[in-house]
N, C-alpha and C positions, 0 to 999 in steps of 0.2 A: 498575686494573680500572674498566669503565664502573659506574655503578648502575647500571644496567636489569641488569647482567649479573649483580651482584651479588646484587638482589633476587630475580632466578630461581634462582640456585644456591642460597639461603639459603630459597626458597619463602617468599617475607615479600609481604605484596599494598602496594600503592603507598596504600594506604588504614592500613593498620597502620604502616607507616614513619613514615608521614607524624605522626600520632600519636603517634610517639616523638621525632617532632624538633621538635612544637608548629608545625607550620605546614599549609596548609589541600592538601589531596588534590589539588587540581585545580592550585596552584602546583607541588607536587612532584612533579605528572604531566607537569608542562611541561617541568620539568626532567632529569627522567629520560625524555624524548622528543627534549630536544635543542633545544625550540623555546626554552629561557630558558636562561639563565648565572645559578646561585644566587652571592650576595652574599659576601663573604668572610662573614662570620658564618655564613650556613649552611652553606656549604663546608666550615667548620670542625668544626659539629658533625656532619655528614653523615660527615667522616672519623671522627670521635672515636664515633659508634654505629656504624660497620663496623669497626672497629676496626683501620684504619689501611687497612683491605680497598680503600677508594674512598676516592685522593688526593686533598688540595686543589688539587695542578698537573693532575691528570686534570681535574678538574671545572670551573677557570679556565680552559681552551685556548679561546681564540679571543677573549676579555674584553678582549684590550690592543688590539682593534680596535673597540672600541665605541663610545670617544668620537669617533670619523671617520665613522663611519657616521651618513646620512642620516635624518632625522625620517621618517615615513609622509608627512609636510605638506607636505616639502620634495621628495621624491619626485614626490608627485602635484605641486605645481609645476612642477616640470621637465619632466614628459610632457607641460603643458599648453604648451609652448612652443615 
């Protein structure tokens, strides 16, 4: 199950979550928007307070492409050329 999906079914705001897993509203709004990959540690505890509701393989998908992908730096380089 996604978190965003999770946090609507359970009616829990991204602001109380966030709270319960010690890290700041606006990273865990990122993450539950999809714009960020949380870290294996918080994956872990993310699973461990839904209680197993929202996996750590749900929440890694797309991680093992990270280290390939381009800097913001490197990008704009490239356009420049």
């Amino acid at each position: 199950m996604k978190l965003r999906v999770y946090l609507f079914e359970k009616r829990i705001s991204v602001t109380a979550f966030s709270k319960t897993l010690g890290c700041s509203r606006i990273h865990l709004s990122e993450i539950v928007n999809e714009r960020r990959i949380p870290s294996l540690l918080l994956a872990k505890s993310i699973e461990r307070a839904t209680e197993g509701e929202v996996k750590v393989s749900e929440q890694m998908k797309g991680k093992e492409k990270w280290p390939f992908q381009k800097s913001q730096k490197e990008k704009f380089l490239d356009n420049g050329k």
